[in-house]
Phi, psi and omega in degrees: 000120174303177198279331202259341182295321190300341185285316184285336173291356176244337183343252064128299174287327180300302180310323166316306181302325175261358168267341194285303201306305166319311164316295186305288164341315191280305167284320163095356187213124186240115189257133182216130186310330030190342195293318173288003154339157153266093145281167214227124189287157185196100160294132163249067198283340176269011168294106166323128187195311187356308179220081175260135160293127169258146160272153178239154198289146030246147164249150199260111186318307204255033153237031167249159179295163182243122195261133141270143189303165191270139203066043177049155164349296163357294207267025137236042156282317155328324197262162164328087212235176156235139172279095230217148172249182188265111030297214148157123164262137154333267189337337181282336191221001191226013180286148194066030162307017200227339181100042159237083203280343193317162203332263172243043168286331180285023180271138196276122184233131173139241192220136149225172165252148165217104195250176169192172159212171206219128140283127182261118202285182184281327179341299177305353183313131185062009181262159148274139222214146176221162148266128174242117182295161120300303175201173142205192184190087075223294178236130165280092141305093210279110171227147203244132170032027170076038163252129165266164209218345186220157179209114178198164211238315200301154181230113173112004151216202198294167147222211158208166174218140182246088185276022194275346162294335200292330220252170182229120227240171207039009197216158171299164178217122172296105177259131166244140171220120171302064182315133136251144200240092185243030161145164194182185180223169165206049138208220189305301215286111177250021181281315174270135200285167130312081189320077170272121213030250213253023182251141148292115165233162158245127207318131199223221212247118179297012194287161168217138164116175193307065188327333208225188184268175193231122157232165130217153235234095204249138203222121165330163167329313177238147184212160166251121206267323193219173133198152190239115155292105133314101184283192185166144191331338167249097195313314198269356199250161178215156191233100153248151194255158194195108170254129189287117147246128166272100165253038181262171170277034172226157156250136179330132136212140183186224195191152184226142196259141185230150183232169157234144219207148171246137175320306191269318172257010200115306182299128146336099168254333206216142164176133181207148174242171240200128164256180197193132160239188200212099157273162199303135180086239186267152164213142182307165202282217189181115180285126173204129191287131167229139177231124170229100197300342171253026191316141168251119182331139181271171154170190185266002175260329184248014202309085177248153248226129172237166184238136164262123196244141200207095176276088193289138191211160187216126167044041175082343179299135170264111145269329173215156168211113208229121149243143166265121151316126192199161174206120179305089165196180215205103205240139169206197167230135194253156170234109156251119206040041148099331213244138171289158200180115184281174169197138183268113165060083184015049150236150174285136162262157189231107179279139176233135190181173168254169170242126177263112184307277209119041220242149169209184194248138178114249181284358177066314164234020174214135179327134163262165181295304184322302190294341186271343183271326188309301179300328166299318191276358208258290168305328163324303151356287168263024192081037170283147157251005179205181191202149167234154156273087182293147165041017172209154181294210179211167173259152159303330201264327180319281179292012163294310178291349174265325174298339163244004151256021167073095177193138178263190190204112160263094191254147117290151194258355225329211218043031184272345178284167162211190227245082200314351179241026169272325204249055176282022250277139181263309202273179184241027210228315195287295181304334160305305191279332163324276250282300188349281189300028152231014188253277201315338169297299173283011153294340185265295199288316188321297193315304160327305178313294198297328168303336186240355187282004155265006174299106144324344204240354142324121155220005154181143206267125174228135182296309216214144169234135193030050185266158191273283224288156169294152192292133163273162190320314201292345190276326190300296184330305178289322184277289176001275171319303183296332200287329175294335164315319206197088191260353174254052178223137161285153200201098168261168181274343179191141184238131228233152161246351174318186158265096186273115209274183197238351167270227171275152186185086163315333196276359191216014208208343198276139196201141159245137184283156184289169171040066201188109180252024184269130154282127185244156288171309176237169174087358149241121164262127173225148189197128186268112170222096144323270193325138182275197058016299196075017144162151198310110178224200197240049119298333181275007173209133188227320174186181195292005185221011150188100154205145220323115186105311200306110180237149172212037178257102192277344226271328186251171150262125157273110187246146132290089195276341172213145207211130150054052160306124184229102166271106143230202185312195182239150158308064169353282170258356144293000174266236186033317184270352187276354192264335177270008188267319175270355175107075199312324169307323166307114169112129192286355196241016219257349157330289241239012117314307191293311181276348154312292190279027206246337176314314219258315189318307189283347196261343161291355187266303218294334178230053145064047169247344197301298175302022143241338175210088211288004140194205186313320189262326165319313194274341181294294184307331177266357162288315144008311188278337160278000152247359174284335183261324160311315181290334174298325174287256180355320185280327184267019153300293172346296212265330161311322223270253193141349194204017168244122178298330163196168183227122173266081180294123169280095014224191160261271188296095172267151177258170192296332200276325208197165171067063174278017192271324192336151155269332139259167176279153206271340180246045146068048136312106170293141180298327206209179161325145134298334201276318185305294145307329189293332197277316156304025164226037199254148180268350192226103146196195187255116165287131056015057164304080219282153124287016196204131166237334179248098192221209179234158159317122170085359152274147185246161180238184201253107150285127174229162172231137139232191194249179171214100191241108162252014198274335203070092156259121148248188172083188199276097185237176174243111200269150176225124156253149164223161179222126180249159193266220204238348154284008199034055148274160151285102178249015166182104169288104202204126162242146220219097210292160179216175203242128173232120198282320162055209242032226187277016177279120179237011138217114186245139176271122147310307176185151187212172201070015194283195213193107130272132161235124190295132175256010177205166201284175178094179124346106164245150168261114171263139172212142167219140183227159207261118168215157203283190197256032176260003213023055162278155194231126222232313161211193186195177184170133189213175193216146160232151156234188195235118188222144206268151123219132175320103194239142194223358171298166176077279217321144208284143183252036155249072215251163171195131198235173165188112150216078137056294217272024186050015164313296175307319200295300205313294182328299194296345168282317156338313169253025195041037188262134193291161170179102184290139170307121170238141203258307190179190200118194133279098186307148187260038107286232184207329186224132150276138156212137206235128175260236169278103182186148188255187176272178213245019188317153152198172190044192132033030197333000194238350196250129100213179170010285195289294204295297143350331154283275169319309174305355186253033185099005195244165191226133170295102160250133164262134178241351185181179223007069186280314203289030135271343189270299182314291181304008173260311171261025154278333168310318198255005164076034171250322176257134182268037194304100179212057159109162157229187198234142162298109180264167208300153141211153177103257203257352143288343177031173167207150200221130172258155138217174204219161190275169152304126182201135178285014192291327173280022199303141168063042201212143177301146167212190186052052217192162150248153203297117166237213183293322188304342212227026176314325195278356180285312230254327188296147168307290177332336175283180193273099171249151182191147185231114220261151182260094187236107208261352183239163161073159197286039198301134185277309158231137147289171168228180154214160198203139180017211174284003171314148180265031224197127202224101192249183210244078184269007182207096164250143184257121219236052172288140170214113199037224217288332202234164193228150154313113164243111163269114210242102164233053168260136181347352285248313196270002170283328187282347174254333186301297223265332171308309204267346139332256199328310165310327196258359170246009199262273134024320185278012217070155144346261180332286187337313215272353180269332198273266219290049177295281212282352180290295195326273198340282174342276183266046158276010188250019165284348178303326162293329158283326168250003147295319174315323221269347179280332158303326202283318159324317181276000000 
């Protein structure tokens, strides 16, 4: 190779080395990343810290005390460390540091460290140089080459340190930085504060360490500190404010170039300069109006994204140079014909969305970018248009992936409340710790603001979740401040469970509007039904005018903020393999995930469930489906409805302790089909409204139709219906012309009252597709029910019943199944079945009568005091007994399923208790799960995070003959039939005023079909 080929071969890197150094130059803010250093965790546990004086920011670094590790500097060279990259918690490498790892006893309260070192090039000399924080939590102690140097308290948003006396620019540099972790929660609840000694905090995620990433950051003299996009109501246009710190001794003048870029590709739409001054220190911002007349909307089907680039210069000098992310659109509230409404870019919106706690896996609060895009593609998934950060502040990165995949964002700050007749300080000791807690609360929300209001996928700020008391002056005052902070935003005072007046109501209703500093009193109505149903049933749609949800109050915006908790499980195995992929040691929670799934593994090997659910995530995901499907109805009450402006499903995220109600697993798994929700957010189809999914053969159910039109699809169509049965017959046909008004009707009734009656047992699928009078099929939509028929064949005809309260006789005189009354004894049958009635000693504790019968061919069924019964032949060494579990409802749940079996004939099976198993599955029953270690379980149960798989249906042999034990609802479904029969029975009147008990129990027909298989 000649001398000039080796010359032209480095040429390339030489050009590199000199456009980056030229780059660099040019700009003048020099960034450098710290988070993925290696640091190294260090516990101090014997560090005092309980009744440490708190500072609330700005604290004057060199009247504070100085903490040093305990046993000098040394020892934490010394001491026992890990190696961690950044975000990272104690709780993440140290949960059950105490041996006690069981719920949340293993959490680390106290003091850790987190050091590394870093070279500070020389480059940086004379420049100002900060460590810039993202977040931590709880309090940060900064120290530089073991000088402190930083101090902050807000826990969960940025801060900064200003090291530039600290640092030594060419040479390593020691950074420590001193967690103290002084108490936290790990679940929901942010009403009540924290005591740290003689301090009020706000309650925040029991997590310690460094939460955000770390840089530093070095800047010319004048710099640009901030900058806020402002959208505003002419959509195409933006106001960015661009604020100035001048630390030179002179004061600024220069000019600023500000460009504008579209994000993807790149390309110039905008550019102008600007003169812009600066006096010496922080300076208020400064405004300058862009107009891009061909702008492309940001919004959630389109999100598009421009970069604002704002090149600050003095005499052609480049001092600084800053970009923003920012997207042109304009979210509000509209009043039309009398009705409120939001609207996204002049189109009306409908929120559809979840509330997320902020709990993730691993480090417990803070998101890796995978898991922050994961969540956003997960709601996306399901037709979500939102997400909220309940009761907590949110990450950046979460909302960087909504700002670029089209997602809107509803933050809270939480912990923002406070205790309103506590704070009265009589003492200067007291008016000291007041002034603390409220300096530092609204320091959390200022910080929030400003960190997050040029996000486009941000569109409203709420103070408070449920607080009770009414606002005091610091609250009008604090939403004052954040809305001057951020005026193009809605910012309401309380998201609410109350009791909500339906006139003015400050205490649930107070709110500001963008660019609107007037408080209104009326017009957001937000309202709370925590609580699920525990699985989708038919009471919840009755006619186009009462069903779940149904409002016709146009006056507010109607939001539903927290909606139908229904808990289940988590995606088992797929956390087990992402946990064994890392390292099982790794995480606070990932113990108690591994023996969760090895609980549900062993009880499908060992009782014969794998052919219905061949392994853990078959059985998880369907449990899933059941609240997945429920919540899917429930959204197209909503989108039927018309007037009600958004919905909130209680939750998004579950955690290991509490709140299974999620839609995802705490490592963002969606639980269940997407498609169960995704097809009710769909903007164009047919709703299909059964009053009845559970009936008997030859009953009929009420079929209604609407539209869900977010297309403006309008005019004169022909809805065509059918019904094919499970035989893929067609057994009903019927066409219906209709009118669809479209604009801003976006759920319209088509037609009601229709009639169906199933003539055979099994599935039918009702579909109506909307089609024009081109016979275009334009939309669609279908519904299905499950309809029983009663089969009493095979039932034993030597039946004997005891029961006390006379249900059973009454049910079986309904039906003409013959029996004798049993007082004690032996029965003088073949099959007992015992309602309320108690056992029986004599003789033998190991002997009697009944067992001795039964050991002789014959069968027992229990319907109701099973834990007395059970615990009665466990006694006699016939049952393996050790107890039952009540199981969850709402955001703790319990979920049934039942194996292949012929105990279901004619009965859904290989399933989990879904809408078909309503009369089982609802919160309102009797739910219970029996711990039965012997004999053939038929259906399991789960109940909340127990590591435990309980028994609701066991077949029991003994000796010749077996014991069934049934502790599914079985006597409410025979209970609530013989209501219906004696008013039905009654008259004319009778059968109108229990019109709706019926409708409510024809789907008990499934229950007493089991209890007539159990029989047989």
């Amino acid at each position: 190779m000649s001398n000039t080929q080796k010359k032209l071969r480095f040429l390339p890197a030489v050009l590199l080395i000199f456009f980056s150094v030229t780059t660099l130059l040019a700009q003048k803010r020099m960034v450098q990343d710290i988070s993925n250093n290696d640091w190294q965790l260090w516990l101090d546990p014997m560090a005092q810290w309980q009744n440490d004086v708190l500072y609330a920011p700005p604290a004057n670094i060199r009247a504070l005390p100085v903490n040093s590790p305990t046993g000098g500097w040394q020892a934490i060279e010394k001491g026992e460390r890990k190696t961690v990259h950044l975000p990272a918690t104690v709780e993440e490498f140290h949960w059950g540091w105490n041996k006690n790892p069981f719920g949340v006893s293993g959490n680390y309260l106290g003091i850790s460290w987190f050091s590394t070192a870093v070279n500070v090039p020389s480059s940086m000399k004379g420049k100002r140089i900060i460590l810039h924080f993202e977040s931590v939590r709880f309090r940060a102690e900064v120290f530089v080459n073991q000088k402190l140097a930083g101090y902050d308290l807000i826990n969960g948003t940025p801060f900064d340190v200003d090291i530039t006396d600290y640092v030594t620019t060419g040479k390593s540099n020691k950074i420590d930085v001193r967690i103290t972790d002084p108490n936290g929660n790990f679940d929901w609840r942010d009403s009540s504060n924290y005591m740290w000694g003689d301090y009020r905090t706000n309650p925040t995620h029991g997590f310690g360490g460094i939460t955000g990433k770390v840089s530093i950051v070095a800047t010319d003299n004048v710099f640009v500190n901030d900058i806020f996009i402002k959208n505003k109501p002419a959509i195409n246009e933006i106001d960015a404010e661009i604020s100035l710190t001048n630390t030179a001794s002179e004061d600024f003048r220069g000019n600023v170039l500000l460009q504008v870029n579209e994000r993807k590709s790149g390309k110039s739409v905008w550019e102008k300069s600007f003169s812009i001054e600066a006096v010496k220190g922080d300076n208020a911002s400064q405004s300058f109006t862009i107009k891009v007349d061909n702008a492309k909307f940001w919004d959630v089907d389109n999100p598009n994204l421009y970069v604002l680039k704002a090149s600050l210069k003095k005499d052609k000098e480049v001092k600084d140079i800053v970009e923003k992310k920012f997207g042109f659109r304009w979210f509000e509230v509209k009043e039309i014909d009398g009705d409120k409404q939001f609207y996204l870019n002049n189109k009306r919106i409908v929120i559809r969305t979840a509330i997320s706690w902020g709990f993730w896996p691993v480090n417990g609060i803070a998101p890796s970018d995978e898991l922050a895009k994961k969540q956003i593609t997960d709601a996306k998934a399901i037709g979500l248009n939102m997400l909220n950060f309940h009761r907590t502040i949110g990450q950046t990165n979460v909302l960087d992936y909504a700002d670029e995949m089209g997602l809107l964002y509803f933050q809270e700050p939480g912990g923002n409340q406070f205790p309103a007749n506590q704070f009265n300080p009589k003492t200067a000791s007291e008016k000291e710790q007041a002034d603390f807690y409220f300096a530092a609360r609204d320091e959390k929300f200022f910080r929030m603001i400003k960190r997050d209001r040029s996000h486009p996928s941000l569109v409203i700020y709420n103070m408070h979740n449920e607080r009770g008391a009414e606002p005091q002056k610091k609250d009008s005052l604090q939403m004052l401040a954040g809305h001057k902070l951020d005026p193009t935003r809605i910012m309401t005072y309380n998201s609410s469970n109350g009791a909500i007046k339906m006139g003015p109501d400050p205490r649930f209703k107070l709110h500001l509007l963008p660019y609107d500093n007037q408080f209104y009193n009326y017009g957001w109505f937000d309202q709370h039904h925590a609580g699920g149903p525990g699985v989708y049933h038919d009471n919840l749609y009755s006619n186009p005018k009462k069903y779940a949800k149904y409002t016709d109050n146009k006056a507010e915006i109607v939001y539903y903020g927290e909606e139908g908790a229904i808990g289940t499980p988590p995606r088992l195995q797929l956390i087990r393999d992402e946990i064994l992929k890392k390292g099982k040691e790794i995480g606070w929670e990932s113990d108690d995930y591994l023996k969760w799934y090895d609980a549900y593994d062993d009880f499908l090997k060992k009782n014969d469930f794998q052919k219905s659910f061949p392994n853990v995530d078959s059985l998880t995901r369907k449990m899933g489906n059941v609240s997945f499907y429920y919540q899917g109805r429930t959204i197209e009450n909503v989108r039927i409805n018309n007037t009600i402006d958004g919905y909130a499903v209680n939750g998004w995220e579950s955690m290991k302790l509490e709140n299974h109600s999620g839609i995802v697993d705490n490592y963002r798994n969606l639980k269940g089909d997407p498609d169960l929700i995704a097809r009710y957010n769909k903007p164009l189809y047919i709703a299909v409204k059964l009053t009845n999914k559970v009936l008997s053969v030859k009953d009929s159910t009420t079929v209604d139709f609407f539209i869900v039109n977010e297309k403006d699809i309008k005019g004169a169509f022909d809805l065509k219906v059918k019904a094919v049965n499970d035989k893929k017959e067609t057994v009903w046909t019927k066409t219906i012309p209709v009118k669809v008004s479209g604009g801003i009707q976006y759920g319209e009734l088509l037609s009601s009252k229709n009639t169906f009656v199933p003539q055979t047992e099994g599935y039918t699928k009702i579909t109506a597709d909307l089609v024009s009078k081109e016979n275009v099929v334009i939309a669609t939509g279908s519904d299905e029910l499950f309809a029983v028929k009663l089969n009493k064949a095979k039932i034993t005809s030597n039946l004997v019943v005891a029961d006390t309260t006379g249900i059973l006789a009454k049910y079986f005189d309904s039906e003409k199944i013959a029996y004798k009354d049993y007082k004690k004894g032996e029965p003088s049958g073949n099959c007992l079945v015992i309602g309320a009635f108690k056992p029986q000693q004599t003789g033998n504790p190991l002997v009697t009568d009944l067992l001795e019968w039964v050991n002789n061919g014959n069968t027992v069924v229990i319907v109701n005091d099973i834990d007395i019964w059970a615990t009665y032949f466990a006694k006699k060494e016939a049952a393996d007994y050790r107890g039952f579990k009540t199981l969850g409802t709402s955001w703790y749940g319990g979920n049934f399923f039942v194996k292949e079996t012929k105990w279901f004939e004619g009965l859904p099976q290989s399933c989990v208790f879904n809408w078909e198993y309503q009369c089982f599955a609802t919160y309102n029953k009797n739910r219970i799960g029996l711990r039965m270690f012997n004999g053939e379980t038929i259906v399991g149960c789960v109940s909340d995070h127990k590591q435990e798989v309980y028994s609701a249906l066991t077949v029991m042999p003994h000796g010749r003959g077996k014991i069934i034990f049934c502790a599914l609802d079985i006597f409410s479904c025979i209970k609530e039939n013989e209501v219906v029969r004696k008013a039905e029975g009654d008259g004319e009147n009778a059968a109108m005023k229990t019109f709706n008990v019926s409708s409510k129990n024809k789907a008990n027909i499934l229950g007493q079909q089991l209890l007539l298989n159990l029989l047989k």
